[in-house]
Residue frames relative to the residue before (quaternion, step in Angstrom):
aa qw qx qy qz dx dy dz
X 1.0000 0.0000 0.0000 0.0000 0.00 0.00 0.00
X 0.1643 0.8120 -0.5572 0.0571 3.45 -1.00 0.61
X 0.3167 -0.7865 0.5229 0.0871 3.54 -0.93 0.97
X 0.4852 -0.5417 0.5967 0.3392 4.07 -1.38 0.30
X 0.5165 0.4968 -0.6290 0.3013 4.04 0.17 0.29
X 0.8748 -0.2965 0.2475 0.2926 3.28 -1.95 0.10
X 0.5724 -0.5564 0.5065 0.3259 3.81 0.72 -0.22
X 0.4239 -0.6378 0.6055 0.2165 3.28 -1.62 0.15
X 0.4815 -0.7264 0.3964 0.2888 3.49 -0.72 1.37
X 0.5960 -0.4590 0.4709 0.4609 3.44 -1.32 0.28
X 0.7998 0.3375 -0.3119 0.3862 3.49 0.43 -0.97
X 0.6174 0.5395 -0.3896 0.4195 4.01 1.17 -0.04
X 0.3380 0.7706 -0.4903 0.2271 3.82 1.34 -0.24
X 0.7537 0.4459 -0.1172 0.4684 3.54 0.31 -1.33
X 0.8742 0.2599 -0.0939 0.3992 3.32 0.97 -0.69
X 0.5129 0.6987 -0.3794 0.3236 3.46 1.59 1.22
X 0.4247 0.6072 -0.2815 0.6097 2.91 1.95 0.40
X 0.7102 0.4314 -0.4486 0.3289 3.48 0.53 -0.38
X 0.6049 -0.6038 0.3172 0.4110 3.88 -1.11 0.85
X 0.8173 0.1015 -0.1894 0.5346 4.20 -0.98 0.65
X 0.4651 0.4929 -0.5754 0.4579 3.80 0.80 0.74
X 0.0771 -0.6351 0.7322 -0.2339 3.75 -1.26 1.62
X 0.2358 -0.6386 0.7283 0.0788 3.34 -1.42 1.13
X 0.4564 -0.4216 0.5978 0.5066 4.14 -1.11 0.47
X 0.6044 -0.4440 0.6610 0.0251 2.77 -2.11 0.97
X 0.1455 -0.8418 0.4176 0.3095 3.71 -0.05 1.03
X 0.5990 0.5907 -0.3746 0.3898 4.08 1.14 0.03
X 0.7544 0.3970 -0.0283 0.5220 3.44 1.28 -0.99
X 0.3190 -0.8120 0.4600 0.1653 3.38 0.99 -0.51
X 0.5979 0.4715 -0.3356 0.5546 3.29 1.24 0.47
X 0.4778 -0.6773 0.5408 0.1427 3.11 -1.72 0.74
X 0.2736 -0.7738 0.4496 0.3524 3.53 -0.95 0.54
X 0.7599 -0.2810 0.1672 0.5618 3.63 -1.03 -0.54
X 0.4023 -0.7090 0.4722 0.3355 3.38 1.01 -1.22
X 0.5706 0.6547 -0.3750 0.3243 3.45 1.44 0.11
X 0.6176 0.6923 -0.2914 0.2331 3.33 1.31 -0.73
X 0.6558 0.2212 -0.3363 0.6386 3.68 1.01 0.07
X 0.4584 0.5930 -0.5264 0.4013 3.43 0.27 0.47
X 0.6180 0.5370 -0.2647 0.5095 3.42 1.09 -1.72
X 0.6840 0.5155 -0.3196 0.4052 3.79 0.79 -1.65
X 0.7613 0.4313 -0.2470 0.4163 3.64 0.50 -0.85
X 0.6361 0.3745 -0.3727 0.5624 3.82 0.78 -0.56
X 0.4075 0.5229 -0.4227 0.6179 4.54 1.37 0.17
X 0.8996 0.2116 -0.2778 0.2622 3.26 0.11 -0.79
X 0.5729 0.6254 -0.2305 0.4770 3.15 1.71 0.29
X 0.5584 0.4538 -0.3709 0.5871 3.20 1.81 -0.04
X 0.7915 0.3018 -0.2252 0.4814 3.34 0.85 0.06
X 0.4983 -0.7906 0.2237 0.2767 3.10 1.34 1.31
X 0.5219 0.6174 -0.4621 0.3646 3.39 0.88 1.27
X 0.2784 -0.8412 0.4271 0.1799 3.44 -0.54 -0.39
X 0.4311 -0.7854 0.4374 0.0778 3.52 -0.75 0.54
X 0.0301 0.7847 -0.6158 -0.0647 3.80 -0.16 0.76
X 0.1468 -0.8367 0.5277 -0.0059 3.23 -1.77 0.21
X 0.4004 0.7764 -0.3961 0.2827 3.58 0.16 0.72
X 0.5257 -0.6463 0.3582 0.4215 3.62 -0.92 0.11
X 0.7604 -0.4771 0.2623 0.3540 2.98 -2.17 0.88
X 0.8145 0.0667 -0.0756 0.5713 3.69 0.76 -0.73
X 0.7530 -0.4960 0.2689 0.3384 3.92 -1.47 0.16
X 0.4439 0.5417 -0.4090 0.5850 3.29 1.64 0.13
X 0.5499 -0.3325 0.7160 0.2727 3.13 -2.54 0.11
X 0.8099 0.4496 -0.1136 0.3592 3.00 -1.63 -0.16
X 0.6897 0.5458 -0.2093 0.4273 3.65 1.49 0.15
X 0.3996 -0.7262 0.1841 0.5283 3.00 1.71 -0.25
X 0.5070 -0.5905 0.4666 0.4201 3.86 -1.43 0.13
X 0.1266 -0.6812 0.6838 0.2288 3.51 -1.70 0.39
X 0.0257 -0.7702 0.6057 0.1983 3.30 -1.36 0.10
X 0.0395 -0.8004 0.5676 0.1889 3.27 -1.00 0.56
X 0.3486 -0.6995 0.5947 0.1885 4.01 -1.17 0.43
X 0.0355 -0.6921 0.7190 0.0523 3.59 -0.60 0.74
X 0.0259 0.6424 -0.7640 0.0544 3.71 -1.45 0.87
X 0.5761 -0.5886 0.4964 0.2741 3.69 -1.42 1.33
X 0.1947 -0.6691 0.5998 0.3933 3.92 -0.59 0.72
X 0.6174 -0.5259 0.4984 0.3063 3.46 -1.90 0.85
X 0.1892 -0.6932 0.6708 0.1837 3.48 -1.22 0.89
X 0.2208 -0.8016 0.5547 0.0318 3.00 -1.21 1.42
């Protein structure tokens, strides 16, 4: 998945997973709670997958992508 907003700073990479960390919102100017990739990544770790997150190209300002990996079930 990937969106046309502003990207994920160089300096917010490492720290958008942690729980009540929020960057301002560049349309609104507000911050959110900060729980929502936190919630996604400790989900995808109970189910031994994992979650990455970063923008579409090596610039800022390019938008963010994310991508979920989950283990397919062996039946």
């Amino acid at each position: 998945m990937h969106d046309q907003g502003p990207g994920i700073p160089g300096y917010a990479q490492d720290k958008v997973f942690e729980k009540f960390y929020s960057l301002v919102r560049p349309h609104s100017k507000k911050k959110s709670t900060g729980l929502g990739l936190s919630f996604v990544k400790e989900i995808a770790s109970m189910h031994r997958g994992k979650v990455e997150l970063g923008n579409r190209a090596e610039k800022e300002g390019s938008g963010a992508s994310a991508v979920l990996w989950l283990p397919r079930a062996i039946s």
